[in-house]
CHARMM-style PDB file with segment names, atoms N, HN, CA, C and O in Angstrom:
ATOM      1  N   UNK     1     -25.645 -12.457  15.790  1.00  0.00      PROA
ATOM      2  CA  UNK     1     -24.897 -11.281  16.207  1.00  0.00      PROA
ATOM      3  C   UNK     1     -25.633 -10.610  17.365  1.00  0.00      PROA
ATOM      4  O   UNK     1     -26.797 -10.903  17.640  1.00  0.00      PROA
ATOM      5  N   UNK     2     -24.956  -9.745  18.003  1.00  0.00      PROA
ATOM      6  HN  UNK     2     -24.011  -9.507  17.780  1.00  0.00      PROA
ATOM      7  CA  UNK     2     -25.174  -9.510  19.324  1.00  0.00      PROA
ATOM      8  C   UNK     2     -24.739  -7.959  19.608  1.00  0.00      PROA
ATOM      9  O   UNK     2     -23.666  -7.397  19.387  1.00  0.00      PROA
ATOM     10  N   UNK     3     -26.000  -7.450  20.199  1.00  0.00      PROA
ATOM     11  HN  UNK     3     -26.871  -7.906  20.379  1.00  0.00      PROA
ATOM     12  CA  UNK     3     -25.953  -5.693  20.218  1.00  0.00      PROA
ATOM     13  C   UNK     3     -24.119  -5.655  20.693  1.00  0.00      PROA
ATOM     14  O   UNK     3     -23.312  -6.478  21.125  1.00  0.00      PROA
ATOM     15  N   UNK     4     -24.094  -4.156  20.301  1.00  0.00      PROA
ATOM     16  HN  UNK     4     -24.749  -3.487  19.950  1.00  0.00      PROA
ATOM     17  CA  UNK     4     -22.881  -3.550  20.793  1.00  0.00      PROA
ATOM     18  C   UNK     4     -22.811  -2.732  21.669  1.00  0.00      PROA
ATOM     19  O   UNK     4     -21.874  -2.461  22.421  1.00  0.00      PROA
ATOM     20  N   UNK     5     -24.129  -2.188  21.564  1.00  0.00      PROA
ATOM     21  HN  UNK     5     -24.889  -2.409  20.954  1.00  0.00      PROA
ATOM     22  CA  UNK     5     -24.379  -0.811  22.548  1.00  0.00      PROA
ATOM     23  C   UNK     5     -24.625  -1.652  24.175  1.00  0.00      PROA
ATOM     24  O   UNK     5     -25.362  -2.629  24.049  1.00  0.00      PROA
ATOM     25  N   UNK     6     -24.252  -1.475  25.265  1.00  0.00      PROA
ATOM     26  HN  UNK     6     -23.653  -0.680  25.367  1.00  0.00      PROA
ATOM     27  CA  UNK     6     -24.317  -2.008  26.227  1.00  0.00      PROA
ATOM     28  C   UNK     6     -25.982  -1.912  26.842  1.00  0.00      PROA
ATOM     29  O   UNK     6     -26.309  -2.871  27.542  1.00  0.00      PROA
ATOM     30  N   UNK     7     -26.831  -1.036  26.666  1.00  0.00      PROA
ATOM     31  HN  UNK     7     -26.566  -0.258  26.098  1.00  0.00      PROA
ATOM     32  CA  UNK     7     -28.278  -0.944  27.158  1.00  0.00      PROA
ATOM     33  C   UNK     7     -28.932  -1.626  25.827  1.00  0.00      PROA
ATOM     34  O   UNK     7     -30.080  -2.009  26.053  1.00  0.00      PROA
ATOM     35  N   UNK     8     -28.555  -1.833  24.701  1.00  0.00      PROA
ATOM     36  HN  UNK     8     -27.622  -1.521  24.517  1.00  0.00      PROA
ATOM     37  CA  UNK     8     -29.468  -2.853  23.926  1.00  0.00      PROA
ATOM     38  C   UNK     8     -29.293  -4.036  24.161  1.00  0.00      PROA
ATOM     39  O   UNK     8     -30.172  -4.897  24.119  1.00  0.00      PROA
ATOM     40  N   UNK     9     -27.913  -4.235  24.487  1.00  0.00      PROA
ATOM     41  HN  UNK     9     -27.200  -3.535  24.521  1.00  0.00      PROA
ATOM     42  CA  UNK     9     -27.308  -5.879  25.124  1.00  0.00      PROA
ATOM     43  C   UNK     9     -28.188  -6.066  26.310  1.00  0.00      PROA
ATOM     44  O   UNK     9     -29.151  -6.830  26.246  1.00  0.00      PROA
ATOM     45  N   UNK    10     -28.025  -5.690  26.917  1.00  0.00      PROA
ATOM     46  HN  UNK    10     -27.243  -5.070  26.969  1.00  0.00      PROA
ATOM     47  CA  UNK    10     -29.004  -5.793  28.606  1.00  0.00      PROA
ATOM     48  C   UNK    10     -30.589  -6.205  27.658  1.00  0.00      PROA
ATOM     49  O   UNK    10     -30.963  -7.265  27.156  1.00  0.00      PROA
ATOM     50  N   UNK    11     -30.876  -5.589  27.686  1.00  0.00      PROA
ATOM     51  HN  UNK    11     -30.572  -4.728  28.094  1.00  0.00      PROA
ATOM     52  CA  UNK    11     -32.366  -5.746  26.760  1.00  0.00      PROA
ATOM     53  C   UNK    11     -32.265  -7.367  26.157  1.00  0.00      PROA
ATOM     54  O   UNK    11     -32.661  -8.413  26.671  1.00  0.00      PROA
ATOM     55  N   UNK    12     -31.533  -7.104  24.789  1.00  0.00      PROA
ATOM     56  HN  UNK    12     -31.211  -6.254  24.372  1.00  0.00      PROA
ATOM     57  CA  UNK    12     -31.490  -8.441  24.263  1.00  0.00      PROA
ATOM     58  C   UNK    12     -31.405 -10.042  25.472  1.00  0.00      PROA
ATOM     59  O   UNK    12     -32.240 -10.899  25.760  1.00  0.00      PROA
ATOM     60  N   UNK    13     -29.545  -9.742  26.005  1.00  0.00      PROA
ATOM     61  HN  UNK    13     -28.867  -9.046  25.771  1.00  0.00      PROA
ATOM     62  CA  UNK    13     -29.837 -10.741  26.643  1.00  0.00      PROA
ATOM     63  C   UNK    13     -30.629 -11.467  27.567  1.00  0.00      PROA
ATOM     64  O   UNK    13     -30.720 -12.684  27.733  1.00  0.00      PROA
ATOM     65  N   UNK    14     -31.442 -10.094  28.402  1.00  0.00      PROA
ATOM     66  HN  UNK    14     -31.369  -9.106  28.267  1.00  0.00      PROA
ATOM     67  CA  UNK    14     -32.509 -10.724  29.552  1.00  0.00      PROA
ATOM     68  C   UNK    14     -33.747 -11.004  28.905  1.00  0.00      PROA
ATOM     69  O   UNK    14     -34.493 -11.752  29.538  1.00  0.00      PROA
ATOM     70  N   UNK    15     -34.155 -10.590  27.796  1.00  0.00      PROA
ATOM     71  HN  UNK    15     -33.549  -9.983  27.281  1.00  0.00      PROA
ATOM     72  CA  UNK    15     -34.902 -11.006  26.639  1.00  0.00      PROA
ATOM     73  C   UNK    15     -35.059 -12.344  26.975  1.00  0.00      PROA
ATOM     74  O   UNK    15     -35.847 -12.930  27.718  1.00  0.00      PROA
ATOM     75  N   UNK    16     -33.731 -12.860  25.955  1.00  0.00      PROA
ATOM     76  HN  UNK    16     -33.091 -12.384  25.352  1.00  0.00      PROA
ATOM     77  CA  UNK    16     -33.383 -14.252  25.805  1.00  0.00      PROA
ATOM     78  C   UNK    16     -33.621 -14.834  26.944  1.00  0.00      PROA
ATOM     79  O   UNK    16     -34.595 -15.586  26.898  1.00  0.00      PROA
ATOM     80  N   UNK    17     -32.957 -14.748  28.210  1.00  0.00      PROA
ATOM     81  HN  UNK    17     -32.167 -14.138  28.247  1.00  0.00      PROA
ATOM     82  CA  UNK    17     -32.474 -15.406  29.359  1.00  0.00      PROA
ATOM     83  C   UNK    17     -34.010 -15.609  30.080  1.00  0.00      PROA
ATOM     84  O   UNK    17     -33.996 -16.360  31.056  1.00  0.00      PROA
ATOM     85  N   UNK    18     -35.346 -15.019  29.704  1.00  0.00      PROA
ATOM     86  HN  UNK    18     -35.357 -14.410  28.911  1.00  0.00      PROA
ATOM     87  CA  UNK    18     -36.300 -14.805  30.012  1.00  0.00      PROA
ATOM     88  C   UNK    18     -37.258 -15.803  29.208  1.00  0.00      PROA
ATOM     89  O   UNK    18     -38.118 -16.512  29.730  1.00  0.00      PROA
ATOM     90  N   UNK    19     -36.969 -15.735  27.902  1.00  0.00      PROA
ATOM     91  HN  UNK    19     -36.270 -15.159  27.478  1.00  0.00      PROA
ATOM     92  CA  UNK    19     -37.726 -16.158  27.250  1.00  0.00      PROA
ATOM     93  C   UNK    19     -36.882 -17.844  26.633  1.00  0.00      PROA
ATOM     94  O   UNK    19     -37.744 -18.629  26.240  1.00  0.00      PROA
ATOM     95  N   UNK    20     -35.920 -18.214  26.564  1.00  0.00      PROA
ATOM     96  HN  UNK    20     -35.219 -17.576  26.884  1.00  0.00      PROA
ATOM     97  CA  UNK    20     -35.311 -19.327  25.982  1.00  0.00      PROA
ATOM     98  C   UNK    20     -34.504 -19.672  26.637  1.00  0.00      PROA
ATOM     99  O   UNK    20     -34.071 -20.533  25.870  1.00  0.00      PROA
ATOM    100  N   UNK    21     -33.913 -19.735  27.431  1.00  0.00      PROA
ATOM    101  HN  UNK    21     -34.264 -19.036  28.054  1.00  0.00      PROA
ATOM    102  CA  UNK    21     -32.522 -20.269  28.116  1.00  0.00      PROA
ATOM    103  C   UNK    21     -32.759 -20.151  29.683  1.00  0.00      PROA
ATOM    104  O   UNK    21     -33.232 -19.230  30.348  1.00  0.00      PROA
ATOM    105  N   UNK    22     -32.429 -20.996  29.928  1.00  0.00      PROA
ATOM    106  HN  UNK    22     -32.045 -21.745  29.387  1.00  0.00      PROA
ATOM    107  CA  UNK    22     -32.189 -21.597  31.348  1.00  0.00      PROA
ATOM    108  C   UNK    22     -30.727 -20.721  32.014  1.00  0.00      PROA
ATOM    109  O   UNK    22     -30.601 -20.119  33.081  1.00  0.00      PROA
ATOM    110  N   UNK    23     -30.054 -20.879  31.243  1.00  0.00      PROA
ATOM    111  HN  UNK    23     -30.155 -21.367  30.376  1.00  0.00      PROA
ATOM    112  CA  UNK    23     -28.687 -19.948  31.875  1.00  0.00      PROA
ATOM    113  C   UNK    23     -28.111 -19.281  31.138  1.00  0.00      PROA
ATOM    114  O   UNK    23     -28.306 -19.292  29.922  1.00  0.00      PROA
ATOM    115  N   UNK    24     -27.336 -18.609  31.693  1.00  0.00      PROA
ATOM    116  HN  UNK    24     -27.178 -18.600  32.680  1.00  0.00      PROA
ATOM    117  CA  UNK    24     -26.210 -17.499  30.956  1.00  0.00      PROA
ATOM    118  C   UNK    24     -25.300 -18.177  30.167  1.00  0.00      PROA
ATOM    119  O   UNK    24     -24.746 -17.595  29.234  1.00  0.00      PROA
ATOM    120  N   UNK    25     -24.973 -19.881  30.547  1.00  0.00      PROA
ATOM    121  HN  UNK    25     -25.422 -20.354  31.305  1.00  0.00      PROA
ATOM    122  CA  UNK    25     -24.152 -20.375  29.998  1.00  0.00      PROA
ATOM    123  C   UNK    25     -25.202 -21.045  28.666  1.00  0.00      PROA
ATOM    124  O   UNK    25     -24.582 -21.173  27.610  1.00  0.00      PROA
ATOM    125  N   UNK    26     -26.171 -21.324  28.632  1.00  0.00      PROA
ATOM    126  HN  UNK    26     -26.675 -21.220  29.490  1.00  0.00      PROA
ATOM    127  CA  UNK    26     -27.187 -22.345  27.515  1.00  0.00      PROA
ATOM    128  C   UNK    26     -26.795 -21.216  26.585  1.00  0.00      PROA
ATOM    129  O   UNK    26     -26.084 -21.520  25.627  1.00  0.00      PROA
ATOM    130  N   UNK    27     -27.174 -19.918  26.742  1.00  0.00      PROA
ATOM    131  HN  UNK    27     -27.752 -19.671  27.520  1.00  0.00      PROA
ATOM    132  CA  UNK    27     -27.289 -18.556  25.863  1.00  0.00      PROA
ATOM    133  C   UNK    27     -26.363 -18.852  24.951  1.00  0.00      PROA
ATOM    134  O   UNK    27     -26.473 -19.365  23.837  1.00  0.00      PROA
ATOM    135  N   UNK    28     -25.048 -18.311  25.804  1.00  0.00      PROA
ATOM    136  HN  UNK    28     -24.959 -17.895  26.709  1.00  0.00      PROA
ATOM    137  CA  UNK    28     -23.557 -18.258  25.528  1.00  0.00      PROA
ATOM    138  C   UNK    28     -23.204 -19.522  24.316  1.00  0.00      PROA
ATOM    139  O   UNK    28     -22.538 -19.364  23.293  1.00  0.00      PROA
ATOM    140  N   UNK    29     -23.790 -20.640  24.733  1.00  0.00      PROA
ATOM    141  HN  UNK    29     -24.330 -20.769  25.564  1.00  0.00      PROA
ATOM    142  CA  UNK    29     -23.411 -21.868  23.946  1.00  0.00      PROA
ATOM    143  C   UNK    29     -24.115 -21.857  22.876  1.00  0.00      PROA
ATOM    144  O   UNK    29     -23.439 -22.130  21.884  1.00  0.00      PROA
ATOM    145  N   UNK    30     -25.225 -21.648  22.665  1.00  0.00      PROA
ATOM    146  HN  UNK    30     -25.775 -21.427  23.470  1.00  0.00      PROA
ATOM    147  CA  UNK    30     -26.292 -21.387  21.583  1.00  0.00      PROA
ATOM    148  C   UNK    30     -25.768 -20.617  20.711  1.00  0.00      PROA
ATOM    149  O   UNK    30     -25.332 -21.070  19.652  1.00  0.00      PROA
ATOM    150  N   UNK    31     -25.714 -18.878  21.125  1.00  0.00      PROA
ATOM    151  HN  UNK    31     -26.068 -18.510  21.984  1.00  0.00      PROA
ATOM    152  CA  UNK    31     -25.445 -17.951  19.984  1.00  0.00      PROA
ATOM    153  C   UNK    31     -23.893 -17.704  19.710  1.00  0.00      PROA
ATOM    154  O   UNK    31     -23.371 -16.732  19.162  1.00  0.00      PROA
ATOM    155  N   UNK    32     -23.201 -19.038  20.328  1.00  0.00      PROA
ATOM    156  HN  UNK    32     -23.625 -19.827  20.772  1.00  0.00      PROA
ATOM    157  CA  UNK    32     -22.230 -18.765  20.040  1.00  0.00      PROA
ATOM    158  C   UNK    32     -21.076 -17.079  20.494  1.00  0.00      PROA
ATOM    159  O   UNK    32     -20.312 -16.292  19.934  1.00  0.00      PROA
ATOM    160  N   UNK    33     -21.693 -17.358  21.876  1.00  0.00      PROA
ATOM    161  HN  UNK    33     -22.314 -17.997  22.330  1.00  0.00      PROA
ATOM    162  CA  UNK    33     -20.666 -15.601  21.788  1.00  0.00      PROA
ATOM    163  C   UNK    33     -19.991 -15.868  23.058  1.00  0.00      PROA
ATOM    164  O   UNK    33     -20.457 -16.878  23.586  1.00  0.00      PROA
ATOM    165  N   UNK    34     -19.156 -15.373  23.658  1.00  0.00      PROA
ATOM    166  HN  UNK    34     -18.778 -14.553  23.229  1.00  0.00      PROA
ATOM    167  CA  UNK    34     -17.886 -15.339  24.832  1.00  0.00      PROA
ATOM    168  C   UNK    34     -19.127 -14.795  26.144  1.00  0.00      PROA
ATOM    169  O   UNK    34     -19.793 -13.808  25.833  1.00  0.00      PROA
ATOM    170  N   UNK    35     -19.347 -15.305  27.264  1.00  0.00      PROA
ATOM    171  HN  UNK    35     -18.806 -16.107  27.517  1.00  0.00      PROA
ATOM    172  CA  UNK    35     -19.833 -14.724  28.644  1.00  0.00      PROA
ATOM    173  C   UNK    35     -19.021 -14.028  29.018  1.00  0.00      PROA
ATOM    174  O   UNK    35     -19.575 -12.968  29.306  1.00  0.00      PROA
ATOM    175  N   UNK    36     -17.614 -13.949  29.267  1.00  0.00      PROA
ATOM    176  HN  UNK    36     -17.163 -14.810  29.033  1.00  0.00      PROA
ATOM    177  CA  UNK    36     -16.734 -13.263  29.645  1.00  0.00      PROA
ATOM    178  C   UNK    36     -17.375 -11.714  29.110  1.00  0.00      PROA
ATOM    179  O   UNK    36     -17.690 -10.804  29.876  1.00  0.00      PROA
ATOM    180  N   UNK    37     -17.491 -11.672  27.423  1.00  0.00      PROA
ATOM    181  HN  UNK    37     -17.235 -12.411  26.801  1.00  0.00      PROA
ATOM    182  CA  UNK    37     -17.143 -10.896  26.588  1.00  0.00      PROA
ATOM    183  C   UNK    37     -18.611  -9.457  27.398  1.00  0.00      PROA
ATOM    184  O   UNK    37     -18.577  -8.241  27.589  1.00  0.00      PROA
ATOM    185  N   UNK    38     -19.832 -10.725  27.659  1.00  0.00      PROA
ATOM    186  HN  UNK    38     -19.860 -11.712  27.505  1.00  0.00      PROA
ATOM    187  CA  UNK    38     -21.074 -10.300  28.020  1.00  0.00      PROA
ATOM    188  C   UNK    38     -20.856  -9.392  29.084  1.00  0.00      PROA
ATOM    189  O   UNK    38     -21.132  -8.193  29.112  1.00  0.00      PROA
ATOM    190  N   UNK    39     -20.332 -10.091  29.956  1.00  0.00      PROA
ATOM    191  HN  UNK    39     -20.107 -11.065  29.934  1.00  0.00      PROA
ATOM    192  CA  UNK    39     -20.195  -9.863  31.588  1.00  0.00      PROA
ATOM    193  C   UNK    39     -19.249  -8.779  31.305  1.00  0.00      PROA
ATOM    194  O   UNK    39     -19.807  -7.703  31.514  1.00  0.00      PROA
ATOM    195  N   UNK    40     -18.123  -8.647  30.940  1.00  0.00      PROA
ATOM    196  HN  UNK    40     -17.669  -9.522  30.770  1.00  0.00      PROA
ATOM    197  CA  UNK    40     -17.606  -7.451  30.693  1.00  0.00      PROA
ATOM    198  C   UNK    40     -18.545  -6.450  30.144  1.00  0.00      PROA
ATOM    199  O   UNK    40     -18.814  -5.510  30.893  1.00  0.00      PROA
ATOM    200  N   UNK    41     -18.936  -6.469  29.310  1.00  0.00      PROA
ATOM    201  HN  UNK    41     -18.718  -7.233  28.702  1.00  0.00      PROA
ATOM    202  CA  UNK    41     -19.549  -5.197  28.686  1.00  0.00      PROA
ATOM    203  C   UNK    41     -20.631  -5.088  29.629  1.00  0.00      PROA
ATOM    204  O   UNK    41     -20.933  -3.959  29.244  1.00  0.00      PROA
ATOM    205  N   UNK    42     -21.436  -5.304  30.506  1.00  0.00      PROA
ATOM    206  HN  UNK    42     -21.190  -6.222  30.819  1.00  0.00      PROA
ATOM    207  CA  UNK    42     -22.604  -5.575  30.733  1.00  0.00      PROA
ATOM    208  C   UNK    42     -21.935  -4.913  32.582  1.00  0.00      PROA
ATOM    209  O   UNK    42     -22.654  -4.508  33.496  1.00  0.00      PROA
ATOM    210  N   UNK    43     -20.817  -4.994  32.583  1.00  0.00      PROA
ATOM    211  HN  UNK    43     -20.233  -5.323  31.840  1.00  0.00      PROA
ATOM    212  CA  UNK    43     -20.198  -4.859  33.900  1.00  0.00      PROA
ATOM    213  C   UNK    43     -19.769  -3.302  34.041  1.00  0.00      PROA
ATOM    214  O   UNK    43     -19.650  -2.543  35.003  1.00  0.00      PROA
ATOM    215  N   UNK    44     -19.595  -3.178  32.679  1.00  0.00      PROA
ATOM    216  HN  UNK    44     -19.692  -3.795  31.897  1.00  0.00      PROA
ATOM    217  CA  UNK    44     -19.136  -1.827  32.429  1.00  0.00      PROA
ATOM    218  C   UNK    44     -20.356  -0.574  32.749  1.00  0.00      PROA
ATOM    219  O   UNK    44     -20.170   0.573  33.157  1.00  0.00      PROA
ATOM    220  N   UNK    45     -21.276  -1.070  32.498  1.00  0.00      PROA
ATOM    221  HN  UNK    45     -21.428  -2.001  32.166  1.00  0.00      PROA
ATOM    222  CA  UNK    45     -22.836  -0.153  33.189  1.00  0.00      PROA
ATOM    223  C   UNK    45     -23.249  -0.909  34.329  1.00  0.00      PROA
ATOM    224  O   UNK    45     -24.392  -1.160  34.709  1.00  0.00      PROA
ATOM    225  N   UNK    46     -22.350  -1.174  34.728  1.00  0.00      PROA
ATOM    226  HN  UNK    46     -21.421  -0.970  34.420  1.00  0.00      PROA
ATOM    227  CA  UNK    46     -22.899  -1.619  36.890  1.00  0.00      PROA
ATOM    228  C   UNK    46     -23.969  -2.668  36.398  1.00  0.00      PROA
ATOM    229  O   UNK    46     -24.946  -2.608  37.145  1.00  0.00      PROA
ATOM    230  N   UNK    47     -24.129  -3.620  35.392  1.00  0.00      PROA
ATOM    231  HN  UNK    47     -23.335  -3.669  34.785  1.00  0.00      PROA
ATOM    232  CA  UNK    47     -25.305  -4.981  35.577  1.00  0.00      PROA
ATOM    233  C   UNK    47     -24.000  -5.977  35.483  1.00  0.00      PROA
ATOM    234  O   UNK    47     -22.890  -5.877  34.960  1.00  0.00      PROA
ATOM    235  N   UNK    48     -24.687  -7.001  36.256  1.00  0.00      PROA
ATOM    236  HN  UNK    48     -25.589  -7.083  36.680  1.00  0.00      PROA
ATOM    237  CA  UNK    48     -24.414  -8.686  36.792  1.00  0.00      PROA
ATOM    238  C   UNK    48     -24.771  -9.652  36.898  1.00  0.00      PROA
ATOM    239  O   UNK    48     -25.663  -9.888  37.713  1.00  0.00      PROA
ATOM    240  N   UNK    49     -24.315 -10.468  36.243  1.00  0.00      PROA
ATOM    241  HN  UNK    49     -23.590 -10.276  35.580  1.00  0.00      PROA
ATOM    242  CA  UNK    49     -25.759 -11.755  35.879  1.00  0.00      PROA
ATOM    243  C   UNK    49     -25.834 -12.173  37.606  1.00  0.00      PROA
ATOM    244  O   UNK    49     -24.833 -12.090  38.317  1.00  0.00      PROA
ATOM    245  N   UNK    50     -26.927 -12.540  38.030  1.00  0.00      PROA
ATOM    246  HN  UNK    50     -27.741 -12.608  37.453  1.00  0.00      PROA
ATOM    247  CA  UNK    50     -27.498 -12.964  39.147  1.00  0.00      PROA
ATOM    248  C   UNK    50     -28.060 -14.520  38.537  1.00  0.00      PROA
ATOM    249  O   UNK    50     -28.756 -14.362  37.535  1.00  0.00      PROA
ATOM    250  N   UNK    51     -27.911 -15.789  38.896  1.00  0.00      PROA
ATOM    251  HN  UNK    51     -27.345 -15.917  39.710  1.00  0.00      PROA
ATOM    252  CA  UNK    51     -27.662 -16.892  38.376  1.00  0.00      PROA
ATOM    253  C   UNK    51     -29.166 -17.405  39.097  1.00  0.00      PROA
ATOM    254  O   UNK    51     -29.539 -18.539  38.797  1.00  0.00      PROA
ATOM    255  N   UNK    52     -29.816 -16.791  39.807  1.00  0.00      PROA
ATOM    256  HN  UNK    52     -29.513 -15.870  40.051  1.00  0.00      PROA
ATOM    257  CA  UNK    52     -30.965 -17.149  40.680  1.00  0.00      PROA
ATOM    258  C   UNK    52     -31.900 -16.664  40.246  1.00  0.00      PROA
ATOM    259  O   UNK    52     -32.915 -17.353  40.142  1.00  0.00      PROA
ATOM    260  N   UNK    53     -31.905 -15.063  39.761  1.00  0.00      PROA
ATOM    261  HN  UNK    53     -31.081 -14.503  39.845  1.00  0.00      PROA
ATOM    262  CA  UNK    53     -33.058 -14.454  38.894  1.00  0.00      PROA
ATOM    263  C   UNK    53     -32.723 -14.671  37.515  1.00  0.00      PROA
ATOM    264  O   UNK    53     -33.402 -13.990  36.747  1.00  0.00      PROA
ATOM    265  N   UNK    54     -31.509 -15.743  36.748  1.00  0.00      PROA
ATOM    266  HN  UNK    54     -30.956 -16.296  37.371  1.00  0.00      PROA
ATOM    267  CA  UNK    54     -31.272 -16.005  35.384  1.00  0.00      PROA
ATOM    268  C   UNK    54     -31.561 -14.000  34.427  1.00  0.00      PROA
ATOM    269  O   UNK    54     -32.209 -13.559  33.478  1.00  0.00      PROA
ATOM    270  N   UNK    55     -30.678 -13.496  35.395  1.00  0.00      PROA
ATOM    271  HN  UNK    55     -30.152 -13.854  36.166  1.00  0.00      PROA
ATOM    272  CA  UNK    55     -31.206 -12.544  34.254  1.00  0.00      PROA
ATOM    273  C   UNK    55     -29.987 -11.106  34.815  1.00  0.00      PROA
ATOM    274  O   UNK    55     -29.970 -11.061  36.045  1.00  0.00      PROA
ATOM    275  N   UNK    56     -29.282 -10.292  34.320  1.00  0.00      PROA
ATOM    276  HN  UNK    56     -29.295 -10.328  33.321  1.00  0.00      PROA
ATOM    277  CA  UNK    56     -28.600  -9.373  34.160  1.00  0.00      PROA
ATOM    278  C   UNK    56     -29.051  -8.196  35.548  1.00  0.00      PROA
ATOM    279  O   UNK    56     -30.141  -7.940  35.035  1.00  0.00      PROA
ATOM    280  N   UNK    57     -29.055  -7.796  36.143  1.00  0.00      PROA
ATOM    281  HN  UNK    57     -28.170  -8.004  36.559  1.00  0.00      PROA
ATOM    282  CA  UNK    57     -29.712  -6.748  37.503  1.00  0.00      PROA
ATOM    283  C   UNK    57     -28.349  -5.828  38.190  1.00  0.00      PROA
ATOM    284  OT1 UNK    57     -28.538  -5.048  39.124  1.00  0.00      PROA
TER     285      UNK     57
END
């Protein structure tokens, strides 16, 4: 399961994306959750996965 609050999500996922996963998509496939779903919520406080720094900015 996967924060709800949009600044613990940021946290968690660049966590992850930092520490275990190669991409936004490895993540996504792993814990089983929607990128769309990420990128929306995550879009909604002005962050964007940047695919070069693998990490939410």
């Amino acid at each position: 399961m996967i924060p709800s609050d949009p600044i613990m999500l940021l946290s968690f996922v660049n966590l992850k994306l930092r520490d275990y996963y190669d991409s936004l998509d490895d993540l996504c496939e792993d814990l089983d959750v929607s990128k769309e779903e990420i990128a929306e919520k995550l879009g909604a406080v002005n962050y964007r996965y940047d695919a070069e720094k693998n990490q939410f900015v």
